[in-house]
N, C-alpha and C positions, 0 to 999 in steps of 0.2 A: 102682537102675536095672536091673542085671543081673537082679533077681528079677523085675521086670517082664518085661524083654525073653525071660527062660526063660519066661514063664507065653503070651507071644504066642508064642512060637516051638512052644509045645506046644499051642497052644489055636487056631490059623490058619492057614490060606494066603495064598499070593498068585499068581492065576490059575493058582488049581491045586497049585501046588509048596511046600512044606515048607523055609523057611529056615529057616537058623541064625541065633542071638543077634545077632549080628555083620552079619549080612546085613539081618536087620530094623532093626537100631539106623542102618546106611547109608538103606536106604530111606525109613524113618521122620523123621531127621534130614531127609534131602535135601526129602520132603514138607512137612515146617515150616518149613525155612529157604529153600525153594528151591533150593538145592542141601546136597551132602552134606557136615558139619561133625564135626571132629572134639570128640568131647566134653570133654575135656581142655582144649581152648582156650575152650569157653564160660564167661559169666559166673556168677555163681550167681544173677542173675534169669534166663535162657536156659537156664540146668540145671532151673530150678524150670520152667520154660514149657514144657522138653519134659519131665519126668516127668510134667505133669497132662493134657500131649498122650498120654502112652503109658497114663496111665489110662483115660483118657476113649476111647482106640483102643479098651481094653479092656471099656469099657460097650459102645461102639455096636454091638460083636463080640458081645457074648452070652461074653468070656473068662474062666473064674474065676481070680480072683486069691489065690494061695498065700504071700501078704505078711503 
């Protein structure tokens, strides 16, 4: 997840501005689940649902992925 979230964090913005890992993983999470979830408490089908969400972020983005 982390090497995801490094490879968006280096490869996009958001209206503009340059988050951190940390910042994306909040936004992202909150985008999928409707609000913001901590990952930790997800299950491992909701872990696997938002990894192929942060992949596929990274297709529709033109992101390369350094995985």
């Amino acid at each position: 997840m982390w090497g995801l979230l490094r490879d968006i964090s280096n490869g996009a913005t958001f209206k503009g501005y340059t988050l951190s890992k940390d910042e994306w993983k909040r936004l992202l999470t909150a985008h999928l689940y409707g609000k913001e979830r901590l990952t930790r408490t997800m299950s491992i089908s909701e872990m696997n649902d938002f990894l192929l969400f942060l992949e596929s972020f990274c297709v529709d983005n033109n992101i390369t992925l350094h995985i």
